[in-house]
N, C-alpha and C positions, 0 to 999 in steps of 0.2 A: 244883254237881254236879261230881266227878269221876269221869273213867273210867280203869280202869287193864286193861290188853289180860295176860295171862298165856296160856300154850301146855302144854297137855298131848296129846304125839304129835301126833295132825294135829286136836286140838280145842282152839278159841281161846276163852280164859274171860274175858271182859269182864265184871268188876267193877265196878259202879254204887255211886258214895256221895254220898248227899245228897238232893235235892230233885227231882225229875222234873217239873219245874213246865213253865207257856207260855216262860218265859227262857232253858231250857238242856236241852228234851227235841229239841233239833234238833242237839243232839251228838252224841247217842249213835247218831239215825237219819244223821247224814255219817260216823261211825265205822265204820258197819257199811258203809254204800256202798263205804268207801274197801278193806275189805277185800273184800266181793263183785268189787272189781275189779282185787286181787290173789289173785284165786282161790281164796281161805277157803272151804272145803267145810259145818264144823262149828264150830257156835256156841253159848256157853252164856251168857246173860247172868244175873248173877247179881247179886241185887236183895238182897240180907242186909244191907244199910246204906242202905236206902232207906225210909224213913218215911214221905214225903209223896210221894204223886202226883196229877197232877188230867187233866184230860181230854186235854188235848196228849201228856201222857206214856202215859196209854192211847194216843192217837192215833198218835204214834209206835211203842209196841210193837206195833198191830195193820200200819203200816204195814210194817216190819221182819219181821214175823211173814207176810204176804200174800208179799212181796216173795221170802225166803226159802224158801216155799212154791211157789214159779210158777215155781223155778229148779232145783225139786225136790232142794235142801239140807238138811240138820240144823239143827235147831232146838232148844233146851230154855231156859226161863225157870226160876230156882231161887232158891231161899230167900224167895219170897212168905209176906209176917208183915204184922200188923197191921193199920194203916191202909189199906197197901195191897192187901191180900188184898183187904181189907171193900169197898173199891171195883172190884174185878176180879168178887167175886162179884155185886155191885149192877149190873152192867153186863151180866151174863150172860157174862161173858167164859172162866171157868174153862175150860166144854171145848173153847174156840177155837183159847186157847195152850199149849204143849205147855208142859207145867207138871211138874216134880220137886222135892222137897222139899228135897234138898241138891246140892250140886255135884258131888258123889261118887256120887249115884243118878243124874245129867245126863250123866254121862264114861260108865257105865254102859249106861243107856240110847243115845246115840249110839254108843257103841261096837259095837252088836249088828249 
């Protein structure tokens, strides 16, 4: 799995490619810490190159997602497709995580 961090105004768009598996979904949850403690307000993780994911990587975006929430920050998850939908939906997670379809409805939405 790689993460790539991009900035639009004051929202940071972390770009997930690859696997969210048990091996490497404890990246993306020290990536987000490391920015929660340089003050990162808004956050869009954007899942459009992510095919697989299994329960750690759930466990991690719910972590990320609780954590982000309790600090009363912005949040959006985007570009959820396939594989991984089917498992967000199987889990009951859809109306948990604040979920938008593209990265361009995320900037939007956090921006109001």
């Amino acid at each position: 799995m790689e993460l790539k961090i991009r900035k639009n105004g004051e929202i940071y768009i972390i770009d997930v490619n690859g696997e969210m598996d048990l091996y490497n979904s404890y990246k993306l949850k020290e990536l987000v810490m490391k920015m929660l403690e340089k003050n990162v307000k808004n956050f869009i993780i954007n899942l459009e190159q992510v095919d697989y994911i299994d329960s750690s990587g759930i466990g991690a975006l719910i972590f990320i997602c609780s954590t982000i929430k309790k600090m009363n920050l912005k949040l959006s998850i985007s570009n959820i497709h396939g594989s991984v939908k089917k498992v967000i939906e199987l889990t009951k997670l859809m109306g948990y995580f604040p979920i938008s379809n593209s990265v361009e409805e995320a900037i939007l939405a956090l921006s109001e």
